[in-house]
DOBAKE-526028 format. One record per residue: chain; x, y, z of N, C-alpha, C in turn. Coordinates in Angstrom, 2 decimals. Layout:
! residues N
A  X  Y  Z  X  Y  Z  X  Y  Z
...
***
This chain:
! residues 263
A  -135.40  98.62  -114.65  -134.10  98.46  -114.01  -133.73  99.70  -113.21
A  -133.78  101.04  -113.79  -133.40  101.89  -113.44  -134.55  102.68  -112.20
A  -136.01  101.63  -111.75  -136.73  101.96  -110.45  -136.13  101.53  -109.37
A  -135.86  99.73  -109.84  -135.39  98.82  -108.69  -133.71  99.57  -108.07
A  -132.53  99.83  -109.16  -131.97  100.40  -108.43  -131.88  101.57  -107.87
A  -132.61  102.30  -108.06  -133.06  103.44  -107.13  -133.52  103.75  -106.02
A  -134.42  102.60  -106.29  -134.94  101.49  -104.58  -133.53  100.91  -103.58
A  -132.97  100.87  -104.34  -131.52  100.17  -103.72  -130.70  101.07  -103.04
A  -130.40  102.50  -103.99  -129.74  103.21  -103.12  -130.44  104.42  -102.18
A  -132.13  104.04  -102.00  -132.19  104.91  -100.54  -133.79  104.78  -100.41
A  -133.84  104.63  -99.31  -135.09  104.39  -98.74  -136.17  105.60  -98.38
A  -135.94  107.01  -98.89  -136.49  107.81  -99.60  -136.99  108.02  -100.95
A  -137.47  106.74  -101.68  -137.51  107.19  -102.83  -138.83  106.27  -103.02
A  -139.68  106.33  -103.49  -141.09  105.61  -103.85  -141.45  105.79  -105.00
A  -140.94  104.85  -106.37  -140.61  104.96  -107.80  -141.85  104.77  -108.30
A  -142.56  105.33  -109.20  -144.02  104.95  -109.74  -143.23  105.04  -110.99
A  -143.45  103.71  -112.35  -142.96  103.79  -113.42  -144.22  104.01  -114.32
A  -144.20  104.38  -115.75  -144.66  104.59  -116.63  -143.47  104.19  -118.02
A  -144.50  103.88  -119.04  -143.52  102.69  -119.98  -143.52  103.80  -121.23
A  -144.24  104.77  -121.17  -143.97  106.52  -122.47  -144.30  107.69  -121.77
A  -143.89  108.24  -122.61  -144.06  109.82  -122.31  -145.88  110.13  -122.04
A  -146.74  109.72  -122.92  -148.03  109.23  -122.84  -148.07  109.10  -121.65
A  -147.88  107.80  -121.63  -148.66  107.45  -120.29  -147.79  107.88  -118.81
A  -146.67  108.18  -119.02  -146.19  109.48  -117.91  -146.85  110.38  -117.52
A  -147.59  111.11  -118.57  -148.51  112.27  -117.95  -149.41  112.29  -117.72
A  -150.05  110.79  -118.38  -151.69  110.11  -117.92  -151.41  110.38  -115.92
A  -149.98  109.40  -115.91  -149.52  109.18  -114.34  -149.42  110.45  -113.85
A  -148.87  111.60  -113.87  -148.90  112.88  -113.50  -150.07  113.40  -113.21
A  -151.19  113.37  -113.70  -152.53  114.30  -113.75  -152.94  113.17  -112.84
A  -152.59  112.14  -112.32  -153.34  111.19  -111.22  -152.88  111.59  -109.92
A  -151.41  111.27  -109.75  -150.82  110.81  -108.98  -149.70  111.94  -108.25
A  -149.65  112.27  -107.30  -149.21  113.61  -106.89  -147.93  112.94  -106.82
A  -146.81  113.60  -107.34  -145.17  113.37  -107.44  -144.18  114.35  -107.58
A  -143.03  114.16  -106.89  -142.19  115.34  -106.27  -140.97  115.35  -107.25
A  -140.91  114.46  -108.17  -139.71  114.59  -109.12  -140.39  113.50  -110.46
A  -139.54  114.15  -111.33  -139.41  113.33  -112.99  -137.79  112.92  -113.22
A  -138.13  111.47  -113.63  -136.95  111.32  -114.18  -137.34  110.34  -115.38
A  -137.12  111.04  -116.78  -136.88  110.55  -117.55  -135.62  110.36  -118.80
A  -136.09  109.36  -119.77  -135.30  108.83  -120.36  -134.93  110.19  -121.52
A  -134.19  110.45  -122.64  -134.14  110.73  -123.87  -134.99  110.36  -124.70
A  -134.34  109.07  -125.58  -135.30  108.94  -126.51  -136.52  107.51  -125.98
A  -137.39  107.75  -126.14  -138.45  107.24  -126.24  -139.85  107.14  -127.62
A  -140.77  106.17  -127.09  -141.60  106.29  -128.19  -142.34  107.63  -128.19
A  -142.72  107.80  -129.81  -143.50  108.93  -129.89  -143.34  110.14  -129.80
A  -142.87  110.35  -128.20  -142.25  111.45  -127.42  -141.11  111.64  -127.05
A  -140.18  112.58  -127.35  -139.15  112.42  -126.04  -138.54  112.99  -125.08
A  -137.71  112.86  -124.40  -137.43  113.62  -123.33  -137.29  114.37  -123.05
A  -136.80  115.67  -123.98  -137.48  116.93  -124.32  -138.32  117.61  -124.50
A  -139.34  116.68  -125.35  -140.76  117.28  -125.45  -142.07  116.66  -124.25
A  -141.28  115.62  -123.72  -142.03  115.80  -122.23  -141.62  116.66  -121.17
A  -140.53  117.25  -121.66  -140.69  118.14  -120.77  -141.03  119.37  -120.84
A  -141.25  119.44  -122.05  -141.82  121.16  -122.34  -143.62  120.46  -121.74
A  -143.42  119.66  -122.04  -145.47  119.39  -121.76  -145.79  119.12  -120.29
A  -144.10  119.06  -119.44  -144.51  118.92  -118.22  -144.67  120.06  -117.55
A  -143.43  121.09  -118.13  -143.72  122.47  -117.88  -144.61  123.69  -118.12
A  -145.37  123.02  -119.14  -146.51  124.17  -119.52  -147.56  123.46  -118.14
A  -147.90  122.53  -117.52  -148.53  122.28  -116.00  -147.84  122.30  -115.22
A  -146.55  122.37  -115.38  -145.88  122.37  -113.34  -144.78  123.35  -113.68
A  -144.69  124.31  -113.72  -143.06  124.86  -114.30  -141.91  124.98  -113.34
A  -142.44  124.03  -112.16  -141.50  124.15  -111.31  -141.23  122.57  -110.45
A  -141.58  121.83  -110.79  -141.66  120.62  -110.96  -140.45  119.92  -110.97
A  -139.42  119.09  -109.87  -137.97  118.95  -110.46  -138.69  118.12  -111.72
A  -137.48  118.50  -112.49  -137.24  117.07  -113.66  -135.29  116.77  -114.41
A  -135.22  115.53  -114.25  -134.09  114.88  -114.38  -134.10  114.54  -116.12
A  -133.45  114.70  -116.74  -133.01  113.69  -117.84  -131.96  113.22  -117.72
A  -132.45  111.54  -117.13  -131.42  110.52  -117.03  -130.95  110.09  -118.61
A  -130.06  110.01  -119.24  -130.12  109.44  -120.55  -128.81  109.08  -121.03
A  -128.98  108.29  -121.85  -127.85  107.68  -122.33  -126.72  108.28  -123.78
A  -128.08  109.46  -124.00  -127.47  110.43  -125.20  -126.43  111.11  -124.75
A  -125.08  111.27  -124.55  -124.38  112.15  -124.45  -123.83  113.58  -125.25
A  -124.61  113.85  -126.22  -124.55  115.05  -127.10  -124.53  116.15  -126.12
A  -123.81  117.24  -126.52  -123.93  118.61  -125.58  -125.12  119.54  -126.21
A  -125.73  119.32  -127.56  -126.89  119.57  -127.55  -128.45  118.91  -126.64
A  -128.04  117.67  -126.65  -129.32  117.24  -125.91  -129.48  118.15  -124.73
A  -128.41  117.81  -123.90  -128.06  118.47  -122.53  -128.39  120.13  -122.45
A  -127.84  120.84  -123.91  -128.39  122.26  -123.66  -129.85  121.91  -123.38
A  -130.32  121.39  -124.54  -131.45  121.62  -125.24  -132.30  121.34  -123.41
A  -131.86  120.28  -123.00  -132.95  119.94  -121.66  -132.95  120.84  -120.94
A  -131.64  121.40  -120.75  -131.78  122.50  -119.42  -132.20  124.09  -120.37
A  -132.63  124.59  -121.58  -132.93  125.46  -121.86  -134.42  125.52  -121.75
A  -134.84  123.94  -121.85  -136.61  123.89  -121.85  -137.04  124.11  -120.21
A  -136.28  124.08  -119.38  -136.51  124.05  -118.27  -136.10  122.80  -117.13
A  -135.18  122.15  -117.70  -134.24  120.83  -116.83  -134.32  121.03  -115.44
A  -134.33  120.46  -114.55  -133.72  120.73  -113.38  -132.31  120.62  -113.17
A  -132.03  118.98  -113.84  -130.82  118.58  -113.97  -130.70  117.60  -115.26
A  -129.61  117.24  -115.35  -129.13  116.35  -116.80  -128.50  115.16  -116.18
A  -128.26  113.64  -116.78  -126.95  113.26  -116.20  -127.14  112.00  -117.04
A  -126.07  112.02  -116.97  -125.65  110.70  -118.30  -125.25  109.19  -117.74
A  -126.30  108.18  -118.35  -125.79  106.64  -117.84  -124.70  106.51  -117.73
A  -124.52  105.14  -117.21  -123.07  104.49  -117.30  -123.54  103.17  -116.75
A  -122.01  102.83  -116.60  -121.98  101.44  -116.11  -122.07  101.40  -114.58
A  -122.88  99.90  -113.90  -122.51  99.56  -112.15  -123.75  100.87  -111.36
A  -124.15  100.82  -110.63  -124.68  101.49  -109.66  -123.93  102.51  -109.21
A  -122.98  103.47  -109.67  -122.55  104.37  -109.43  -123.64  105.64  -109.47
A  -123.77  105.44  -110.43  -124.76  106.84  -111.83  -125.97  106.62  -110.98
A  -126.49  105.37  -110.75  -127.97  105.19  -109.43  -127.84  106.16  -108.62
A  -126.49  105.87  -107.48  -126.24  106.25  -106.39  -126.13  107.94  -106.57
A  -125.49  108.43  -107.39  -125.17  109.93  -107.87  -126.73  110.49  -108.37
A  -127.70  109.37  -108.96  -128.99  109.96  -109.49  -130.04  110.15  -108.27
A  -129.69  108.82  -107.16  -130.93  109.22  -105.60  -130.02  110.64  -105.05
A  -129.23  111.05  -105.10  -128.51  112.21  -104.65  -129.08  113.69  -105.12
A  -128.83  113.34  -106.67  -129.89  114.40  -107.35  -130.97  114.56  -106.78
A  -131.67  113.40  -106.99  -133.46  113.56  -106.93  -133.51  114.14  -105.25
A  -132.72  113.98  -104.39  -132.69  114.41  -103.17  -132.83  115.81  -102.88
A  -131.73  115.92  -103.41  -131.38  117.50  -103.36  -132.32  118.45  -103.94
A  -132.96  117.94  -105.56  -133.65  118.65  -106.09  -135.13  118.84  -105.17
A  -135.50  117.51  -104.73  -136.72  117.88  -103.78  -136.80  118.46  -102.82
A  -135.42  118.56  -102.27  -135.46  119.41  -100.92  -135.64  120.96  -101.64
A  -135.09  121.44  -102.47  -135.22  122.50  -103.03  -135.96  122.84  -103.19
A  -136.70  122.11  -103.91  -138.17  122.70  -104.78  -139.42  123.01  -103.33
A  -138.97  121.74  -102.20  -139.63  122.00  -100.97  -139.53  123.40  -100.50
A  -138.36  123.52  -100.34  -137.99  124.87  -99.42  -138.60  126.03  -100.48
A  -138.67  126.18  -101.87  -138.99  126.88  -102.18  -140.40  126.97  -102.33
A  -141.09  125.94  -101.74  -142.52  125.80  -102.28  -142.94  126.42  -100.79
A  -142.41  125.86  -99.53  -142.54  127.28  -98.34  -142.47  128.34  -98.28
A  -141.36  128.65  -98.79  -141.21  130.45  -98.77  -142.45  130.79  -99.61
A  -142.62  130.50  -100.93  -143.79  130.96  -102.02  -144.94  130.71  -100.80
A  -145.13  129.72  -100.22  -146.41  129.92  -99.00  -146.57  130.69  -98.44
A  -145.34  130.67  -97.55  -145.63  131.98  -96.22  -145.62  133.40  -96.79
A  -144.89  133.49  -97.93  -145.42  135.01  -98.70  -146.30  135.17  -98.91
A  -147.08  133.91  -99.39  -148.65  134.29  -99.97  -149.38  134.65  -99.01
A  -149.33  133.86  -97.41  -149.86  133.82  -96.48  -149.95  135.36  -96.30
A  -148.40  136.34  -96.00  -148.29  137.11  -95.38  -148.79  138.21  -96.17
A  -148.87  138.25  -97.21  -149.74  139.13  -97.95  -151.57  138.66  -97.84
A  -151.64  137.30  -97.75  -153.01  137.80  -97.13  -153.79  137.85  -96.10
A  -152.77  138.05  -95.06  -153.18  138.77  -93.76  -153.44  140.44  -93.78
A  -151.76  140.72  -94.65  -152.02  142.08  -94.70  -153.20  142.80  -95.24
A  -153.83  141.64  -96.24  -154.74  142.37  -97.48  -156.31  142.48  -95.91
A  -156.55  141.53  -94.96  -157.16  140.81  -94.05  -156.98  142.31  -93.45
A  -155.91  142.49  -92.61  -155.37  143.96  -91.76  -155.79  144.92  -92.33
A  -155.94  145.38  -93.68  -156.24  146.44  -94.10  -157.44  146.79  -93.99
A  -158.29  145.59  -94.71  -159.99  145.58  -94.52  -160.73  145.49  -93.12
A  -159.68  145.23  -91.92  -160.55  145.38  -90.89  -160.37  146.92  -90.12
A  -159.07  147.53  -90.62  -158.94  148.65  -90.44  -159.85  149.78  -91.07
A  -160.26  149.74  -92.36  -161.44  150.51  -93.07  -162.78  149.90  -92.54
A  -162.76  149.20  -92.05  -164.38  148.19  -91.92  -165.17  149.17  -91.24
A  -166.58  149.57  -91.22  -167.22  150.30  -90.27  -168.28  149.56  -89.60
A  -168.42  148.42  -90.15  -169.17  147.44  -89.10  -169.06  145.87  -89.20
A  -169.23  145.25  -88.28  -169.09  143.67  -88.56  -169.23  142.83  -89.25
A  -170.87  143.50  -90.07  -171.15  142.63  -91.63  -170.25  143.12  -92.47
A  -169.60  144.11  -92.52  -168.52  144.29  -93.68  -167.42  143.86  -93.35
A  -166.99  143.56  -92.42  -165.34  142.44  -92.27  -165.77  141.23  -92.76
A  -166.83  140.80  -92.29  -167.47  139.30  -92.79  -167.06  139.29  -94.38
A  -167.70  139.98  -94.34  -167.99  139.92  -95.95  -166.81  140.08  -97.02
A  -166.01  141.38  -96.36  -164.45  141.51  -97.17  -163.57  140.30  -96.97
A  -163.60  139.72  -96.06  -162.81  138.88  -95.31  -163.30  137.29  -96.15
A  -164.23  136.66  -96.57  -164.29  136.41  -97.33  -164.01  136.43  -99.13
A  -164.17  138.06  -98.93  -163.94  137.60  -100.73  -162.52  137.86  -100.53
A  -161.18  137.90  -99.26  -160.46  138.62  -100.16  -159.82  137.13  -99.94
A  -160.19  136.25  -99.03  -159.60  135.03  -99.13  -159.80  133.94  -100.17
A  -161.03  134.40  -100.52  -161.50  133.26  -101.91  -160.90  134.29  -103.10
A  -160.52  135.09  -103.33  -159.81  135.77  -104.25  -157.91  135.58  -104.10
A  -157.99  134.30  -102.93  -156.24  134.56  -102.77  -156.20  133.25  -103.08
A  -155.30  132.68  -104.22  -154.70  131.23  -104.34  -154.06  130.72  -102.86
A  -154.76  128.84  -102.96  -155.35  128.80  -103.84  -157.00  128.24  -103.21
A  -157.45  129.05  -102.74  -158.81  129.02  -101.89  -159.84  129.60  -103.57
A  -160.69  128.49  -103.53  -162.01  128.68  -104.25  -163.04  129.63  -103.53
A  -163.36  129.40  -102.49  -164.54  129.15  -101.67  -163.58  129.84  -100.16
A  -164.86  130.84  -99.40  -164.44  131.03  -98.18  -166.23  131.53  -97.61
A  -166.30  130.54  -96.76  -167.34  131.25  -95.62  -167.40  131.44  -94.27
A  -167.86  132.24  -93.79  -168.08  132.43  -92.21  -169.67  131.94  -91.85
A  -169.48  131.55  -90.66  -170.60  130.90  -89.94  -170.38  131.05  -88.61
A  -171.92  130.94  -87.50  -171.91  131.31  -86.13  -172.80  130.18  -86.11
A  -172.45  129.53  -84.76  -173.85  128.21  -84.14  -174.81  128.85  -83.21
A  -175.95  127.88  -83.79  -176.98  127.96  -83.37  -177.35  127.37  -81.73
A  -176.89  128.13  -80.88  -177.10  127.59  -79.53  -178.11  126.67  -79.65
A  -179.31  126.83  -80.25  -180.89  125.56  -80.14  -180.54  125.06  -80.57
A  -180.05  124.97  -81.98  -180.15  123.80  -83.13  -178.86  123.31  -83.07
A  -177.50  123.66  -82.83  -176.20  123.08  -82.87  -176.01  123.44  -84.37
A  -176.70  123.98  -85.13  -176.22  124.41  -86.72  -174.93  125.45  -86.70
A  -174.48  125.22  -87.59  -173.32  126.26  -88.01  -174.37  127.12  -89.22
A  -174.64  128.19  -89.09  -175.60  129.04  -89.84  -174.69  130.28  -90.49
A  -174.21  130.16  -92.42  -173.74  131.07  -92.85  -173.85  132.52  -92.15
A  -173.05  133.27  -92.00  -173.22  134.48  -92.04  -172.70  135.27  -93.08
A  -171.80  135.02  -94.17  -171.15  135.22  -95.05  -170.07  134.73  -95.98
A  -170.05  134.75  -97.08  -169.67  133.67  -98.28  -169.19  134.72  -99.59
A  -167.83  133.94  -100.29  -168.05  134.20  -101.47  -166.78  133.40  -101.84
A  -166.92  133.55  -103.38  -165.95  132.75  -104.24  -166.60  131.37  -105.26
A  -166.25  130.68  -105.69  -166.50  129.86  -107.19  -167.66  128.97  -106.01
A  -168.94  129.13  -106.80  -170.36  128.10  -106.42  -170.91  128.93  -105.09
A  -171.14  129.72  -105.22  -171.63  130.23  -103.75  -172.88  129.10  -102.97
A  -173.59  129.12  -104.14  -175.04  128.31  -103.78  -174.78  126.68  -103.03
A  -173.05  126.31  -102.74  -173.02  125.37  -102.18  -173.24  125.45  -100.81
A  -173.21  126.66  -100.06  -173.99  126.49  -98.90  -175.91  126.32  -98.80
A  -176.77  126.28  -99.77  -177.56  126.24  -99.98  -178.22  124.65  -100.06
A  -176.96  123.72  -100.04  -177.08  122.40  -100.15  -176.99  121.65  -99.52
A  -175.95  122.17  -98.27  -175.46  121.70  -97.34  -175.67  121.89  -95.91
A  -175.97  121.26  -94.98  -176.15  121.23  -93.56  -175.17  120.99  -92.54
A  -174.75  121.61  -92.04  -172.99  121.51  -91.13  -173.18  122.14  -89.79
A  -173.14  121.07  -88.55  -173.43  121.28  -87.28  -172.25  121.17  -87.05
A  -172.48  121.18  -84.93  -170.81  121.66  -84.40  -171.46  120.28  -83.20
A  -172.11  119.50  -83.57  -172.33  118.18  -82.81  -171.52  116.59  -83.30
A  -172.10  115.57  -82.34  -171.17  114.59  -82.91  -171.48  114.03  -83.94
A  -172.84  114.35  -84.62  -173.61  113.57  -85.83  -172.67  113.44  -86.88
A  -173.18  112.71  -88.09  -172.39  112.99  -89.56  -172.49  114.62  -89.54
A  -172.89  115.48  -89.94  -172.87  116.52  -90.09  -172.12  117.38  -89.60
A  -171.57  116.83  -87.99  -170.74  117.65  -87.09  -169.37  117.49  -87.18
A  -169.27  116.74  -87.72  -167.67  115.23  -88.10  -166.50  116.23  -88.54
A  -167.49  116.69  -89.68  -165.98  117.60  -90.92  -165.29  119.03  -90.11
A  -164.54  119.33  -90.61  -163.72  119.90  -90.05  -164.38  121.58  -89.13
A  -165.44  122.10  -90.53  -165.90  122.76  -89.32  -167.17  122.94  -88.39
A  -167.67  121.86  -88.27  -168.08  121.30  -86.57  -166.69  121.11  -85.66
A  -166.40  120.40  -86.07  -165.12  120.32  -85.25  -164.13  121.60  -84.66
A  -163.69  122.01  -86.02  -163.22  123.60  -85.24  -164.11  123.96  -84.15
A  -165.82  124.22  -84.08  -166.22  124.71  -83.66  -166.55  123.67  -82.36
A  -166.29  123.02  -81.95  -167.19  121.98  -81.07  -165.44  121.86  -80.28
A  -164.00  121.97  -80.52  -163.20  121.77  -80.09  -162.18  122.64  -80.30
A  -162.66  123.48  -80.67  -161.90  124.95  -80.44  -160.73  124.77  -81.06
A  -160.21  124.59  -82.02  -158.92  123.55  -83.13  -159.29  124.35  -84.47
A  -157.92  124.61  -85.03  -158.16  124.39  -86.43  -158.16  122.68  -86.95
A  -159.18  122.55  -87.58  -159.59  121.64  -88.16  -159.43  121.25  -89.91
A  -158.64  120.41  -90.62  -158.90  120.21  -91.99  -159.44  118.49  -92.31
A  -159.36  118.85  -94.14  -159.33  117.36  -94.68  -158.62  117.50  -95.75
A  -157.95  117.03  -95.59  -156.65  117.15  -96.59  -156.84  116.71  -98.28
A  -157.92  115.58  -97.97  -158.13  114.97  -99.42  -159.77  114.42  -99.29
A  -160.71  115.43  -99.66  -162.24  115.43  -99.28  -162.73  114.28  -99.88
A  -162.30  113.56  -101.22  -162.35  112.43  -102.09  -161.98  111.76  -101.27
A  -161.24  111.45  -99.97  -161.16  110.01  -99.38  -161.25  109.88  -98.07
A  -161.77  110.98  -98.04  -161.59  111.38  -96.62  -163.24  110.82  -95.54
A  -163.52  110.05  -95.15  -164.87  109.37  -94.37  -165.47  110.39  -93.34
A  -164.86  111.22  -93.42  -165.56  112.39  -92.28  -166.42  113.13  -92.94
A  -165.68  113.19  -94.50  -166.61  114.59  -95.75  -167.68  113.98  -96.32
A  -168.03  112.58  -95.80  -169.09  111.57  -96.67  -169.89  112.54  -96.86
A  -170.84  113.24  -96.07  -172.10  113.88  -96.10  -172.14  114.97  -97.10
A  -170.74  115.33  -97.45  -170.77  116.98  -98.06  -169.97  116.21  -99.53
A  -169.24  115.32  -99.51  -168.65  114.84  -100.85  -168.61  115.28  -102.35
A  -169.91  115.06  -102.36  -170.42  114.78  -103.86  -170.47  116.32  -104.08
A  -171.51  116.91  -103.17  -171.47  118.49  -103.62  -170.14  119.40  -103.70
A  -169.01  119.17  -102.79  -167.93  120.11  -102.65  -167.01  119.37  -104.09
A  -166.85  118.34  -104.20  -166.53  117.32  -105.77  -166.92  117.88  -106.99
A  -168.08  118.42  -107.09  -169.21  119.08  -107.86  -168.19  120.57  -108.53
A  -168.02  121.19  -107.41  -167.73  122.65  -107.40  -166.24  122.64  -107.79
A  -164.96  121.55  -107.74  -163.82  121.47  -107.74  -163.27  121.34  -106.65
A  -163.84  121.39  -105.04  -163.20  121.47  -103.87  -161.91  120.59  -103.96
A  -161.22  120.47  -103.65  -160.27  118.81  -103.04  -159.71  119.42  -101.67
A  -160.03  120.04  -100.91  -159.19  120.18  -99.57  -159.95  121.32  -98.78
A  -160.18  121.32  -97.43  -160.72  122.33  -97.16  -160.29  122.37  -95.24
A  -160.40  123.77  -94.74  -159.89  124.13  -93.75  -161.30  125.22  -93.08
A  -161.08  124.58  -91.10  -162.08  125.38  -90.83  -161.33  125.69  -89.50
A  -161.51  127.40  -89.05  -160.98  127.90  -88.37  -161.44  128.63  -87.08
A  -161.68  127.80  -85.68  -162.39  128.52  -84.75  -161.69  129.85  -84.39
A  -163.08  130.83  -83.91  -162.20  132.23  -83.75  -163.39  132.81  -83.36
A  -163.30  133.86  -82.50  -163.86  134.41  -81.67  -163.88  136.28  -81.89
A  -164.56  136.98  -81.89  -164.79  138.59  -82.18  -164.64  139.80  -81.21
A  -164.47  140.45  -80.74  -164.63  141.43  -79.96  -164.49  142.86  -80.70
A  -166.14  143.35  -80.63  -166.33  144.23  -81.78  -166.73  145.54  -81.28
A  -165.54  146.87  -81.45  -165.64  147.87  -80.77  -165.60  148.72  -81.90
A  -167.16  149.26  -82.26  -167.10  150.63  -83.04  -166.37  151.85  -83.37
A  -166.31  152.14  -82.22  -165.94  153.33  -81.52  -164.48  153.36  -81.82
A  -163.89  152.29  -81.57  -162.36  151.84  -81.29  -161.71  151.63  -82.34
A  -160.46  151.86  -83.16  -159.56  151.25  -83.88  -158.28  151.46  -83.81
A  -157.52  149.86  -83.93  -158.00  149.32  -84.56  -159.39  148.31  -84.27
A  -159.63  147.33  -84.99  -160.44  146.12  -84.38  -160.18  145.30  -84.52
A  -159.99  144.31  -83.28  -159.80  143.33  -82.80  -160.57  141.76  -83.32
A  -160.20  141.83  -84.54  -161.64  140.59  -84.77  -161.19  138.87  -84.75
A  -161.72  137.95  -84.83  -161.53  136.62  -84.68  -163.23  136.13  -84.77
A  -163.62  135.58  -86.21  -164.89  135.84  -86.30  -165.28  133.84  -85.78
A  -166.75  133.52  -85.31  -166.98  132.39  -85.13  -166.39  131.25  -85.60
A  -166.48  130.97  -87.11  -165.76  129.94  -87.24  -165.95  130.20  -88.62
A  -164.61  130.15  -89.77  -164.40  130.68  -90.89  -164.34  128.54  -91.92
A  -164.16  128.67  -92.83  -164.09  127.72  -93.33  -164.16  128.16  -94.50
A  -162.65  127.46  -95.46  -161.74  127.68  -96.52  -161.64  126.61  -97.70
A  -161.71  126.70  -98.67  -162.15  125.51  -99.90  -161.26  125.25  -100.81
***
């Protein structure tokens, strides 16, 4: 009852139900979702102690306890475990209309804050990027720092650089590091139109674009590389055309290396 009218009051809202706390978090570890709203009491579990179990994996995760308990303990108790918000049934589609409001607000929040936490991360690892090309004393060592410091920055596994093979159209490692290194050892990745050239970095490199795949598990471009990047934990990966101009003599240096690609 409480999906359908939710559906009713706004056409932002795409309700996935679950019938326990159980199988709520079965649904969680599947299904990527921007808010919780659950009940109080339930079987087994309840609305409290799903939410301590939602917060030891997402601790930032909105979550609602919609419920019909009106105790001012419940209510501490939710927002001390980490609540987003509380709010108590009633009668008529009012409490609906006041609950798509919540869930609104709380997602815009948790959005905006899930940007800022980005672009900080970002901007610290440029700087960490700036520093190492400033100490660098030659090209194989930016390669190389420049890699680990990106596969050392959440939440990148995996970072390699590669240059093409004018004869062959190959994208040919030049430098790698982070969780499975030996997956370039498996894999074949051109900057042509073949399967091989498809994923994102052929593409960077063949169209001068940053290139991704957002979800490598469904994605028909990653067919060729799938199973192995699946293997290692991949689920998303980014490849970045870029270009070098490499002056010894000179600093700072100016770098933008062939084509980088992120895991």
């Amino acid at each position: 009852m409480a999906s359908e009218l939710l559906a009713q009051q706004s056409d932002q809202l795409n309700v996935i139900t679950a019938a326990s706390a159980a199988k709520g978090l079965d649904r969680l570890a599947t299904c990527s979702v921007d808010c919780i709203i659950s009940d109080y009491r339930m079987p087994e579990k309840d609305g409290i102690e799903l939410l301590k179990a939602v917060r030891a994996e997402y601790p930032d995760l909105p979550f609602i306890l919609f419920t019909g308990e009106g105790s001012e303990t419940v209510a501490s108790d939710a927002i001390a475990a980490g609540a987003t918000d509380y709010l108590r049934k009633g009668h008529g589609t009012e409490r609906y209309e006041l609950l798509a409001n919540r869930i609104e607000n709380a997602v815009e929040q948790y959005r905006t804050n899930q940007r800022a936490t980005e672009l900080e991360r970002v901007r610290a690892l440029v700087s960490n990027i700036d520093q190492a090309l400033i100490r660098a004393t030659s090209l194989s060592e930016i390669k190389t720092r420049v890699c680990e410091i990106i596969s050392n920055s959440e939440p990148y596994r995996f970072a390699w650089i590669g240059e093409r093979n004018s004869e062959t159209d190959q994208i040919e490692p030049q430098a790698w590091a982070g969780a499975e290194d030996t997956y370039l050892d498996t894999i074949v990745v051109t900057a042509d139109n073949s399967p091989t050239g498809r994923g994102p970095a052929g593409t960077a490199v063949r169209e001068r674009r940053i290139a991704t795949s957002q979800n490598i598990q469904d994605d028909p471009a990653f067919e060729v590389w799938r199973e192995e990047a699946l293997d290692r934990g991949y689920r998303s990966t980014a490849a970045v055309p870029l270009e070098y101009d490499w002056h010894p003599v000179r600093s700072p240096v100016r770098l933008f290396v062939p084509s980088v690609c992120l895991c």
